[in-house]
N, C-alpha and C positions, 0 to 999 in steps of 0.2 A: 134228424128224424130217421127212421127205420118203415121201408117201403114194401108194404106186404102186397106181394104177387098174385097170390092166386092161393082157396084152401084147396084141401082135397076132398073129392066127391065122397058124402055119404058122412063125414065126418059128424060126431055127436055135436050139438049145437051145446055152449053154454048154458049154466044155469042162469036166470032171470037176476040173482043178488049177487052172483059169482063174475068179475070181470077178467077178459083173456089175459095172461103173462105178459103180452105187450103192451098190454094197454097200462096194465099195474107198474110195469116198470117203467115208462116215461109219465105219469102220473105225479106229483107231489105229493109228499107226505102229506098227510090233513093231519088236524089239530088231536089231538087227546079231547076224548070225554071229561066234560067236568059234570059236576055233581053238583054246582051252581044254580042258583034259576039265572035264566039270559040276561034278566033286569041285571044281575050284578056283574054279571060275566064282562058284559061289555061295558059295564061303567068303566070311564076313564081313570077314576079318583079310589078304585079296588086293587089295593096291590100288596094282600096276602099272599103269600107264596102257601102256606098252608095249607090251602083250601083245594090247591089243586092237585089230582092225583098223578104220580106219575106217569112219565112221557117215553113210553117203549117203543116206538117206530123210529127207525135206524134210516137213514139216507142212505139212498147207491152207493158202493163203495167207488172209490176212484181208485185207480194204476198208478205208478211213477209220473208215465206223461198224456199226453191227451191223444198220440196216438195209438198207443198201447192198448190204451181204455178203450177205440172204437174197434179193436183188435178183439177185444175181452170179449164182447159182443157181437162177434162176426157170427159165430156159431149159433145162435139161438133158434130153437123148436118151437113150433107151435102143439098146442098137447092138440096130441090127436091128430097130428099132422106127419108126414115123412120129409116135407120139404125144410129146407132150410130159410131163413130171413136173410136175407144183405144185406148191411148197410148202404144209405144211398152214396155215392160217393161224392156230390156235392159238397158234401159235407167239411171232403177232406181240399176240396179245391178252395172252400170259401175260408179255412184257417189258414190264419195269418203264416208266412213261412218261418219268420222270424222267432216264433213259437216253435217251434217243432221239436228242437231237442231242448224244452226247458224243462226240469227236473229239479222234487225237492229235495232228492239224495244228495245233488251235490252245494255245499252251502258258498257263501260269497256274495257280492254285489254283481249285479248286471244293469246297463242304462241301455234303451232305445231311442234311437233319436227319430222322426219323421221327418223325410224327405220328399220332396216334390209334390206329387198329388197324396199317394196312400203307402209310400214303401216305408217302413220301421228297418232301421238300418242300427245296430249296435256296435256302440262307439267302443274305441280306444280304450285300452285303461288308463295310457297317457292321458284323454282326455274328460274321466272321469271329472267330475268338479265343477266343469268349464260350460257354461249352459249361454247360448245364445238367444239373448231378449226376443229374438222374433222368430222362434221357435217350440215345438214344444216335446218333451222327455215323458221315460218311462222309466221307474226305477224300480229294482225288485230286490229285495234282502232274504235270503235264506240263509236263518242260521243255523246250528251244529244239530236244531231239538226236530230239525223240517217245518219249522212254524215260518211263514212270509212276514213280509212287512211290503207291499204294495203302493207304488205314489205312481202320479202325474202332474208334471211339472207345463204350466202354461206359461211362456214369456210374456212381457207388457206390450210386445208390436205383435204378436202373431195373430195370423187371420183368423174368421169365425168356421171357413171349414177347418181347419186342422186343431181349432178345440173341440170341436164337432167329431173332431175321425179321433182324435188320440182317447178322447173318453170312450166312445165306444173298443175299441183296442185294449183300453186299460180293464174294463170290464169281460174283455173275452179270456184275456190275460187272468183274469180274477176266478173265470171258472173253470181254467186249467189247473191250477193251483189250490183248488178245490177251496175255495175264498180261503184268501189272505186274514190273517189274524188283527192286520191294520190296511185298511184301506183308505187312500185319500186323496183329496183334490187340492194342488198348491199352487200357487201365484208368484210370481217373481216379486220380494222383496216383503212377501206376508209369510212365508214359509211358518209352518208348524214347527214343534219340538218332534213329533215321531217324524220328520221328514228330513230334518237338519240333523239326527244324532244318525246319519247314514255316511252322512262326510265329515267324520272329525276334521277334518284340516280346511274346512270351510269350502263356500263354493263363490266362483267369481264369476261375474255377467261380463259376457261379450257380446260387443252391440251387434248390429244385422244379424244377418242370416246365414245358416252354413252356405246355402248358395244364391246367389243373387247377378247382376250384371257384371259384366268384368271390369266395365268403367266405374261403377260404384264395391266394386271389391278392389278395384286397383288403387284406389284414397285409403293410402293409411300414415298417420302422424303420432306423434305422442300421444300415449293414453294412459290416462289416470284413473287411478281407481282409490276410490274411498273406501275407506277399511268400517264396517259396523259390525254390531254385534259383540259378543263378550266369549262364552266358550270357544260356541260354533259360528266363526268370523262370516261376513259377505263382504266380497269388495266390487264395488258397482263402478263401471265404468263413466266418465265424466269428461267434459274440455276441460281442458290444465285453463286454470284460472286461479285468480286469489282470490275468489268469491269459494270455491271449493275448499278451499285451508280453512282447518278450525282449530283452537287451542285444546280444542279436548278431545281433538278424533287425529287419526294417521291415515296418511294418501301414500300413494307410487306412484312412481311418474316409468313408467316403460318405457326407454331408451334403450337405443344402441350404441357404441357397446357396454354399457350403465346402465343401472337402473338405481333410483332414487328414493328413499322410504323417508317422508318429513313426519315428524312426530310433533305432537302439538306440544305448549309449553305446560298443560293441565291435562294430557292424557293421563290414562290408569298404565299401570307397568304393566299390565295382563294383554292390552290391547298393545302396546307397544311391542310386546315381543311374539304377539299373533300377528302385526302386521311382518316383524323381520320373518318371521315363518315364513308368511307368506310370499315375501319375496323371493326367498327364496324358492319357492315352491314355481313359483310362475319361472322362472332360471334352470332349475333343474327339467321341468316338465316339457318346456314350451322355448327355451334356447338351449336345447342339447348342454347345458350346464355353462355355456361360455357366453358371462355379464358379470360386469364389476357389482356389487351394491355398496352404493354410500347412502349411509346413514345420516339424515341430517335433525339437528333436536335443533330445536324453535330458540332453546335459551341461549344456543352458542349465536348471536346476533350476524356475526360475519358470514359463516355457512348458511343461513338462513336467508339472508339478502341474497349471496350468489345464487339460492336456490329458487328464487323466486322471480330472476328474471330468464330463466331457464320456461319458465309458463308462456309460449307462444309458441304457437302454432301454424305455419305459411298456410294451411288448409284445414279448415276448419271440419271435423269430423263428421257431426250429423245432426240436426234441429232436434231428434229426436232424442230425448233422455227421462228415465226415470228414476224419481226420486223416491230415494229409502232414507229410513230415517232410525235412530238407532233406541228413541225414547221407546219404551214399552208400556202398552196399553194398560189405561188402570182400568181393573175388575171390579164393578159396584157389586157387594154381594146383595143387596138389597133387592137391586134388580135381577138377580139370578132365579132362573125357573127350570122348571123339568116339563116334560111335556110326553107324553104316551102318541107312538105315531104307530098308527096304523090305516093307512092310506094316504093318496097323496092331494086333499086336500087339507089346508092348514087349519081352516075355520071348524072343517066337523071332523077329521081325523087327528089332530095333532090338540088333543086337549091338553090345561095346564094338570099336571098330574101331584104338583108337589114342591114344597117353596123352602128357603135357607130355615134351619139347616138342613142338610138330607143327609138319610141315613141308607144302610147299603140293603138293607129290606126292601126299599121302595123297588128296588132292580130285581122284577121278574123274571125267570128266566125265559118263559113261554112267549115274552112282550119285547118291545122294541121303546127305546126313548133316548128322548134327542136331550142333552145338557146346553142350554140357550146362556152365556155368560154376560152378551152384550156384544154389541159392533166392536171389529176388527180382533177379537180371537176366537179361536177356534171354536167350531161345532162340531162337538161329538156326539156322535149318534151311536149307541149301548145296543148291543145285538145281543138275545141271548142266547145260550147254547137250544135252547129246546123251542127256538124262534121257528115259524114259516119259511119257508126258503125266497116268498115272495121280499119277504124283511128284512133278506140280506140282498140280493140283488139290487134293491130299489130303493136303499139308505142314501148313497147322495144323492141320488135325482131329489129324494125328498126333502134330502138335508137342506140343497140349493134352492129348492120351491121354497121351504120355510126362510131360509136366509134373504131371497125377493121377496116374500109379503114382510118380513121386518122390516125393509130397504137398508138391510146393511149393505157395503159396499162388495162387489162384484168378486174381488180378491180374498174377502174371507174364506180362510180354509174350511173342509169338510170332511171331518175325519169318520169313519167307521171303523168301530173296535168290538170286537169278540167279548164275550167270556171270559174271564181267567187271562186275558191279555192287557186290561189297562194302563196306560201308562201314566206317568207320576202325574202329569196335569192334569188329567183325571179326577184320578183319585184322592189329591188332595182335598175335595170341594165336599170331601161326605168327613160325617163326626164321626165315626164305628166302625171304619172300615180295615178288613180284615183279609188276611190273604187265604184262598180257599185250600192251599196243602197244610196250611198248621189250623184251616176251622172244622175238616171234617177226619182230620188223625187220630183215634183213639186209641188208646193207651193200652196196647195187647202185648206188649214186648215185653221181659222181666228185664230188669237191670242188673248187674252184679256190680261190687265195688270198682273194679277196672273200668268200666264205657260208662257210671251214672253223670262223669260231669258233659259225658253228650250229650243228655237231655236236660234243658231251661222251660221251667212249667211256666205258662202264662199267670197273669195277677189277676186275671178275671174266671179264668175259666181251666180247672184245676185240670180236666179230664183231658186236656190237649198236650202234644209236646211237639219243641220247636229245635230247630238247631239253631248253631251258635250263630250262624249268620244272618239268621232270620230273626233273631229275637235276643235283642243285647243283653248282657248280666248288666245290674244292678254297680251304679257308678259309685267306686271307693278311692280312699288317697291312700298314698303308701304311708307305709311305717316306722317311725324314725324315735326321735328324742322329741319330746312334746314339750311343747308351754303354753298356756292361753291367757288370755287379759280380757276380761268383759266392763264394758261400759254399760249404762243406763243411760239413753237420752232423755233430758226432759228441758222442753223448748228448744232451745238453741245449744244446749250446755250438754257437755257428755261428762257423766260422773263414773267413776271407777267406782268396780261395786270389788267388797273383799272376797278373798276367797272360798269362806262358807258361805258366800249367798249364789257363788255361782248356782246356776240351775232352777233358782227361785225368780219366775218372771210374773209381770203384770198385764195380762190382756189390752191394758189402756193406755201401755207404750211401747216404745222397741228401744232393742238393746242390739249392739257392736259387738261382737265375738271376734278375735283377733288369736288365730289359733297358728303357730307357728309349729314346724316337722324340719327339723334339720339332719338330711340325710348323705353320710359321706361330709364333702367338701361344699355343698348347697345344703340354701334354706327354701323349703318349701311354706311361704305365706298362704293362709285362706282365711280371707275378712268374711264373715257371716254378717248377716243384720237378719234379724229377729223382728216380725211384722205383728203388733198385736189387734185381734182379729177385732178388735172396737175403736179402731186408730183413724182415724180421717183418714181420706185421698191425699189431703191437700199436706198432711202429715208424711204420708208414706211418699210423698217423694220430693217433701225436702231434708227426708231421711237418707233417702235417693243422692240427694247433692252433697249433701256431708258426707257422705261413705266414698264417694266419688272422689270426691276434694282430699279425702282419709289416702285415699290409693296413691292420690295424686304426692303426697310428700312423702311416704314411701314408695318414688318413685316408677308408680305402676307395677309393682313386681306382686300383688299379690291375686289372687284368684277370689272373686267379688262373688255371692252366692246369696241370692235371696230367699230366704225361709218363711213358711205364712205361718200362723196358728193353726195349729191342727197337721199340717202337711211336713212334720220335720223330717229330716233323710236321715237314713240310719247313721251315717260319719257325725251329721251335728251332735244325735243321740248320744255317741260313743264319745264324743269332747267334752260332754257334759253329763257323764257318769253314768251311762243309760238311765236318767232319771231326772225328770224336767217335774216342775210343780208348777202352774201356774192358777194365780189369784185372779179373782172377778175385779173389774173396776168400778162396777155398781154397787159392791157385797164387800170391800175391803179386804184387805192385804197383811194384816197384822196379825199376832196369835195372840193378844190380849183383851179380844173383843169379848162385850159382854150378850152378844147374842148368836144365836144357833148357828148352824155351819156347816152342810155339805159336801164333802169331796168323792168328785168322782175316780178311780182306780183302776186305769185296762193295762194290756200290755200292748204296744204299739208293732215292737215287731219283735216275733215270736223267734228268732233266730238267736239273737242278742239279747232277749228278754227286758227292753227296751220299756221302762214303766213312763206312765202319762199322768202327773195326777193334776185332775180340773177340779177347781171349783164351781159349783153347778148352784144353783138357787135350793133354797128350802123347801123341796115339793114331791108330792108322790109322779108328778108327769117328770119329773129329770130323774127318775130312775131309769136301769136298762137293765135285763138281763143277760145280758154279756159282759158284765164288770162287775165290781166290787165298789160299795160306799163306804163312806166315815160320816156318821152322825155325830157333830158334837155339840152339846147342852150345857151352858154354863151349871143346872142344877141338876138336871135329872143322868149327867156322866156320858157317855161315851155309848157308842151301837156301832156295832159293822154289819153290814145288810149283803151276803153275797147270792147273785143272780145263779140261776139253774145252769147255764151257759158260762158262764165265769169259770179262770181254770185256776190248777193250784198256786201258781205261782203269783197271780194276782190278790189272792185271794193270805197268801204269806208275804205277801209286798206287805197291801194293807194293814195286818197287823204290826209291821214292823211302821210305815211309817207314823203311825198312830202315835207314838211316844214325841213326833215331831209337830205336829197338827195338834194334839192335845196333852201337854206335857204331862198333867196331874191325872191323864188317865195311861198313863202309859200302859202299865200290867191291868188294869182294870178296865173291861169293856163289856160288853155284854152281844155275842156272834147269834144271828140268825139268819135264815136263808127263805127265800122265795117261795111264799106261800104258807110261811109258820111263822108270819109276822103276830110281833101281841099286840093288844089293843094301844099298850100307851104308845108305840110308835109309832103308830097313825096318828095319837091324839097332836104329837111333834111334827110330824109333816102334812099333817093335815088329810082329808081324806080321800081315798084309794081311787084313783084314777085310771086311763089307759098311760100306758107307757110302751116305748117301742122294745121288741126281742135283740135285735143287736143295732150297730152300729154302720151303719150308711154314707160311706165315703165314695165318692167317685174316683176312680181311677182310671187315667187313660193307659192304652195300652201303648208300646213302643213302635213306631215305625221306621222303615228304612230310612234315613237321612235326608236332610233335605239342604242345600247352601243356596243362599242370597246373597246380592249384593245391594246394602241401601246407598240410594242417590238420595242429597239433600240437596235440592234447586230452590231457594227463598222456603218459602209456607211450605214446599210440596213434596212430602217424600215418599221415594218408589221404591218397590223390592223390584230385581231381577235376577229370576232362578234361575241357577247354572246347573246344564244337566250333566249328569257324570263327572262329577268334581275330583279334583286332585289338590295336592297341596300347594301345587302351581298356580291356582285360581285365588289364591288369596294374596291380595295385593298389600304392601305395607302401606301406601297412603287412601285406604277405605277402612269401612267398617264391614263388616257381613255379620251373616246370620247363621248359624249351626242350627235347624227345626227337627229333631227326635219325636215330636209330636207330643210327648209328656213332658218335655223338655225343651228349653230354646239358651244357646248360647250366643252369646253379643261378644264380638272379636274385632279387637280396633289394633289397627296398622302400627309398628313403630312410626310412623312416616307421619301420623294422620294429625291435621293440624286444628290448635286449641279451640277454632268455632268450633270444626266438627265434630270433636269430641265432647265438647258441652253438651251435642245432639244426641247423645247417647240414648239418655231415659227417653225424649221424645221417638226415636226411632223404634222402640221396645212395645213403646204405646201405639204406637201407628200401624206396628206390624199386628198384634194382636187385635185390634179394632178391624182390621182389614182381611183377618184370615177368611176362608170363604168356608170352613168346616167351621163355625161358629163357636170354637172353645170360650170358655171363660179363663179370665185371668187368675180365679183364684185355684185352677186345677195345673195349672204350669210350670214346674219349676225350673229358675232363672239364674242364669252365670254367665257375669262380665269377665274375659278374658281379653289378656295383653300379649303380644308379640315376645317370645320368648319364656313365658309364662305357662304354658298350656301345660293342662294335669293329660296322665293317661285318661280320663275318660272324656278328652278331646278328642286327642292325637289316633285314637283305635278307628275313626272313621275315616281314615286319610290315611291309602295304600300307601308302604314304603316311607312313611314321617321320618324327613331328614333336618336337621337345624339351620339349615340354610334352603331350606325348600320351595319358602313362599318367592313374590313376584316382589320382588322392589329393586333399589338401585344398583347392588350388586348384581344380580338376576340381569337386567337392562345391559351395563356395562361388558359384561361376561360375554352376550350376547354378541355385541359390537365387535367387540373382539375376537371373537371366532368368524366374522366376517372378513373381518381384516386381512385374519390369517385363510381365508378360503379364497380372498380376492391375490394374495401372494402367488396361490398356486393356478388359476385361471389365466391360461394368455389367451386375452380377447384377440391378440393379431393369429390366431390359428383361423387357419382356410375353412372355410365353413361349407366351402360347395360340393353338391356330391359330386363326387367324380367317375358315376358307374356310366356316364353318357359319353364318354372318350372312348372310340372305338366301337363305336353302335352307327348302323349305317341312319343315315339322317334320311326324314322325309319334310315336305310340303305342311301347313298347320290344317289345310285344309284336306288330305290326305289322311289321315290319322285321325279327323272325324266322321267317316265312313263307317258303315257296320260292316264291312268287309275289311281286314287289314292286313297287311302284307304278311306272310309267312313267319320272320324275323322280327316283329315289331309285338312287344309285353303288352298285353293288352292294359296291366295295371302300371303301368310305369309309361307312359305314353312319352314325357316331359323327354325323357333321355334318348328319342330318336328325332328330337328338333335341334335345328342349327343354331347358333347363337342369336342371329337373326331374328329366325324362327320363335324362340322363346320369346324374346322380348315383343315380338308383336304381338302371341297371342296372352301376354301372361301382362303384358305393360311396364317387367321390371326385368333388367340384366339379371345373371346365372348370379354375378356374384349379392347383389345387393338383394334379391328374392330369396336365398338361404340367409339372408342377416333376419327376417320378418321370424315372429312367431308361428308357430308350426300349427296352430288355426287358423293363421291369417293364411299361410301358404296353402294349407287344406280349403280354403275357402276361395280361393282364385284358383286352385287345378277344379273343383268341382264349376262354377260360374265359367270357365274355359273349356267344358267338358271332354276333359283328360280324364279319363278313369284314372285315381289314383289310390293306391292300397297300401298304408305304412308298412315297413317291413316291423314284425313283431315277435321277439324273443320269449313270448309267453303265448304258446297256441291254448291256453289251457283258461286261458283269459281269467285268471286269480290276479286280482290284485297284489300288486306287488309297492309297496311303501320306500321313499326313496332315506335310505338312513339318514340323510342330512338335515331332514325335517324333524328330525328328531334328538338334535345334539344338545340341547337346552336343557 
């Protein structure tokens, strides 16, 4: 606040409507005038964006840092006034210190840790990662655009004041940074995806407290740590036990001078080589790089036993432990809701505002709402740009009140996210959604033929343009030497159709397209199957197994592509002569019928000139004018009908195919157009009804990428989304998921074994049943890939695609053996103790806990003016055996001994700095 002194005598008094400069500027913005009556204004279930006019009041600006900004301010006049304002200087006493040079110029990661009663102490970048259960963190992401990413991390033991003090801290933090673009509240072992994609190299629990008693800091024994998670690993700390070993998960056992990674005999190779990471990481980090790692797998039976009576412990570590778990929460979309918060009661501020599907209209930007998914994942609560400022301050608190009247559990996260900031969990949950730099860019720029292939127009919305990484080109195969073979299925039996019927199908079955490209020294396989749009369920996917069973004897090597009726891609188009016919299965299929005949004539895709011809019923309602017909009459000859909207090339199709549809009218037809219809061909199709002006397909548009990994456990199968994919994320013994959002790829492991691949079509189905942006199945298009198989418009979403890139047992082995060879070059017998205490004059333990200290004595290196003696009484471990512990453990017994102690640190600049070893894989 700003403390006004005193005015000066005689000074003009304000006007009555007119408020003083200071009062306006610690003021909040107020809302925009609507032009609403209030009835609607404030209904909950209103969420036109239209109706409201724009939002011209501009917020205070902020400075670099927060004390700049009360700098900015120092100077301020009163009108009318000579004197100057001060600020109070409370102000500057009651900000945090810890705060004072944070700045969003410079980008990077920063962590604070809370210490004692109320000090924020910022750790180590050594210790980046490394989060103590009975503590609690501040993490702060700045990256290169000045946009934040803001968290606060609660341990599972930490007390109720220092979740109390780190939230308020994290929110004063919040309005130095002039609110963070993601803000949130995390729990040990529920963590979010905006909180976890902050430590790609995962984060590990370490039990207690940074400081605690000496006697309970002096018990340290073996400590294991369970590996979970799949990208972004957690390894939880645990008593070495065999109740801890699982066949599908990996532990560490931290030893000196060893350490130990057991790998289950059904782990994934992804977690396998996120665990060796990890070991290594805990080695480099936290033993100055000197520890063996053996590797031990489950299936070598001998190394396994030895490894397993290695599990005891002479002292038992600590009763308290929590449990994480690596299953991921199922999302009912059923029960998904939106809710409009504006106040912080739940019952009359927090209405339901809007149910699955939701679309990106419903998000106001003038309003606030909370995304409610269900117990144990995240609440994210939608701020928008042209919000109250009370709506951004007070989104967790409300988040948390809403989260206690659902009685979800304590630990669910509470995220607050910006405008224009969403992240992918988010925004998966809406049908339409769109990214705001290619929804409001219009098309001002000329192109010339050098820069047009920079711009990709959208399929919906002509007047936008996108770049290439925002909006994928349209998926092609390359171009070689062609052959194709088409079957017909019918029942159980596949019939080979000849080569003049290619391209002639029947709505009331599907047909096998077996299109081969031999390019160079490879063949490029793509099995099509052909869905006809009057085909049972129960048909279409045991068409599904036969095609499946088809890949399977030739050897998986072909590229499986589902095609519906109506939805064909332009490649199938081009295999089949840009020129597909298909018969009714109600209306027959022959050209020797002795009654009337219909076909409808568009062009599918105007690039390729890609013709479609349907047969349609006999009636004025299946006309359209965006195409062209063929009327044919066994007596009264031939009619082509072309709509007002209809182009030429349709319009020259259909008289060309007419010689094939009606052979004895070939030259002979009789052309009319929309709206110069004569009477007898009404009398033929009966009389003149409404009909639609064009043609009504839905199109989804393309989004950034998405990978999954499906889990099959009996009945129950899960997706788990991996954020920020690489081609290292794909394991040879799973299956995953490619989601483009118009698009879903199915990618099964070399490795992956014959139940689970039987689970194929069921997992395709489970996934689409369970999307939470409510697509339908029949707007999708779907491609089964195999390991070593993949076309380019796989491989384009996967930086750096190499042929040995994925995770399986080379990957695994590979791994091992640069261990091997790291462990060659580590001599665990190297002296581990520092030696800067030889030659320093030695004092008393109780001497050097004074706040007065001898002239000669480092106030941060306390440890190195104690006698040998001396040490071990006050620390409970000899010089030499105290440098063998982990450098948290050692940091946590000089703080509990209160030794001021301060790493020496080769990076004053505190950038994290990545250790290359972590990254040899």
């Amino acid at each position: 606040m700003i403390k006004i002194q005193r005015f000066q005598e005689g000074s003009r008094p304000h006007s009555r409507g007119k408020k003083p400069d200071l009062e306006r500027l610690c003021e909040f913005p107020s809302r925009a005038p609507s032009a609403l009556p209030d009835r609607l204004v404030k209904s909950p279930t209103f969420i036109s964006e239209k109706t409201y006019k724009p939002y011209n009041s501009k917020r205070p600006s902020t400075s670099r840092t927060y004390l700049s900004s009360l700098s900015n301010h120092a100077d301020i006049k009163l009108r009318g006034s000579k004197e100057k304002v001060t600020p109070v200087k409370s102000s500057l006493v009651d900000m945090e210190p810890a705060f004072v040079d944070v700045s969003k110029d410079v980008p990077g990661l920063t962590v604070w840790r809370l210490e004692g009663k109320s000090r924020l102490v910022e750790i180590d970048d050594r210790d980046i990662g490394f989060f103590h259960e009975g503590a609690v963190y501040i993490s702060l992401q700045i990256n290169d655009d000045g946009e934040a990413s803001l968290h606060y991390w609660i341990g599972a033991f930490a007390n109720e004041d220092h979740k109390s003090l780190i939230e308020e801290k994290a929110h004063e933090l919040d309005r130095i940074v002039t609110h963070a673009a993601v803000f949130s509240r995390e729990s040990q072992c529920h963590e979010s995806p905006c909180f976890m994609r902050l430590f790609p190299d995962g984060i590990v629990y370490v039990e207690s407290k940074p400081k605690t008693t000496v006697s309970k800091a002096s018990i340290y024994a073996k400590r294991m740590y369970r590996i979970f998670g799949r990208k972004f690993i957690r390894a939880a700390c645990t008593e070495p036990s065999l109740e801890a070993l699982d066949s599908e998960a990996a532990c560490i056992l931290d030893g000196f001078p060893r350490m130990y990674v057991w790998i289950g005999r059904h782990c994934n190779y992804a977690l396998r080589n996120k665990a060796i990471q990890t070991a290594k990481r805990i080695r480099n980090l936290q033993r100055q790089g000197i520890a063996h790692i053996i590797v031990v797998d489950e299936r070598d039976d001998g190394m396994s036993e030895a490894f397993k009576k290695k599990l005891h412990n002479s002292v038992q570590i600590s009763q308290q432990t929590q449990s994480c778990s690596s299953d991921s929460q199922d999302q009912d979309n059923t029960e998904m809701r939106m809710h409009r918060v504006n106040g912080d009661h739940v019952m009359y501020n927090m209405p339901e505002a809007a149910k699955p599907p939701f679309y990106q209209r419903y998000l106001v930007q003038r309003d606030c709402y909370l995304l409610d998914r269900g117990p144990g994942l995240p609440l994210y609560v939608w701020v928008g740009s042209q919000a109250h400022e009370n709506e951004i301050l007070y989104a967790i608190k409300r988040g948390k009140t809403f989260s206690q009247h659902k009685q979800y559990p304590d630990v669910t996260p509470v995220c607050r996210i910006s405008d224009d900031a969403e992240p992918n969990d988010f925004k998966q949950n809406f049908y339409d959604w769109r990214e705001k730099d290619t929804k409001h860019r219009k098309l001002k720029k000329l192109y010339s033929i050098g820069n047009i292939e920079r711009a990709l127009f959208s399929r919906r919305d002509k007047r936008t343009v996108a770049k290439k990484n925002e909006l994928w080109s349209t998926d092609t195969l390359p171009d070689g030497e062609e052959d194709t073979e088409i079957w017909k299925i019918d029942g159980y039996k596949m019939v080979k159709m000849d080569n003049d019927q290619h391209g002639i199908f029947n709505n009331g079955h599907s047909y096998v397209v077996l299109h081969r490209i031999r390019i160079e020294r490879r063949t490029q396989q793509v099995l099509y199957y052909w869905l006809g749009s009057k085909l049972t369920n129960d048909d279409q996917d045991s068409v599904l197994d036969l095609v499946l069973s088809m890949n399977k004897t030739l050897n998986n090597q072909c590229i499986v592509i589902r095609v519906l009726d109506g939805r064909e891609p332009t490649h199938f188009m081009y295999i089949l002569g840009n020129c597909l016919i298909i018969y009714d299965k109600d209306l027959g299929d022959t050209t020797d019928v002795q009654t009337s005949r219909m076909f409808c004539v568009r062009e599918q895709d105007p690039e390729n000139t890609s013709m479609r011809v349907q047969q349609v019923p006999v009636s004025s309602s299946s006309l359209n004018s965006s195409a062209a017909f063929i009327l044919h009459t066994p007596s009264d000859g031939c009619f082509l009908w072309f709509g007002q909207k209809s182009g030429g090339s349709e319009r020259e199709y259909a008289k060309q195919i007419t010689g094939y549809i009606s052979p004895t009218s070939k030259y002979e037809y009789v052309v009319m157009t929309e709206g110069r219809e004569s009477k007898s061909f009404w009398n033929l199709i009966g009389r003149k009804q409404a009909y639609p002006l064009e043609f009504k397909v839905e199109v989804l548009d393309r989004r950034p990428p998405r990978l999954l990994v499906c889990n099959v456990k009996g009945n129950k199968t899960t997706f788990e989304a991996i954020e920020d994919f690489k081609q290292e994320d794909l394991c040879e013994n799973e299956i995953f998921v490619l989601d483009v959002y118009d698009q879903i790829y199915i990618w099964n492991g070399a490795e992956v074994e014959s139940a689970l691949h039987k689970q194929t079509p069921n997992c395709l189905k489970c996934y689409i049943q369970s999307d939470p942006a409510g697509r339908s199945d029949e707007t999708i298009s779907v491609w089964f890939l195999t390991r070593n198989n993949e076309p380019d418009a796989f491989t384009k979403f996967f930086p750096y695609w190499t042929e040995n890139g994925t995770s399986g047992q080379q990957s695994y082995e590979l791994c091992r053996k640069l261990i091997r060879q790291e462990n060659f070059k580590v001599d665990i017998e190297k002296q581990m103790v520092d030696r800067t205490y030889v030659g320093r004059k030695k004092y008393d333990y109780e001497d050097l806990l004074k706040k007065k200290l001898p002239d000669d004595v480092d106030p941060q290196h306390k440890e190195h003016h104690l006698s040998d003696y001396e040490f071990k009484r006050a620390l409970k471990y000899p010089r030499d055996q105290f440098y063998r512990l982990p450098f948290w453990k050692q940091e946590q017994l000089f703080k509990s001994a209160r030794l001021g102690h301060t790493w020496t640190s080769e990076n004053p600049y505190k950038l994290r700095i990545e250790s290359p070893d972590l990254h040899n894989e």
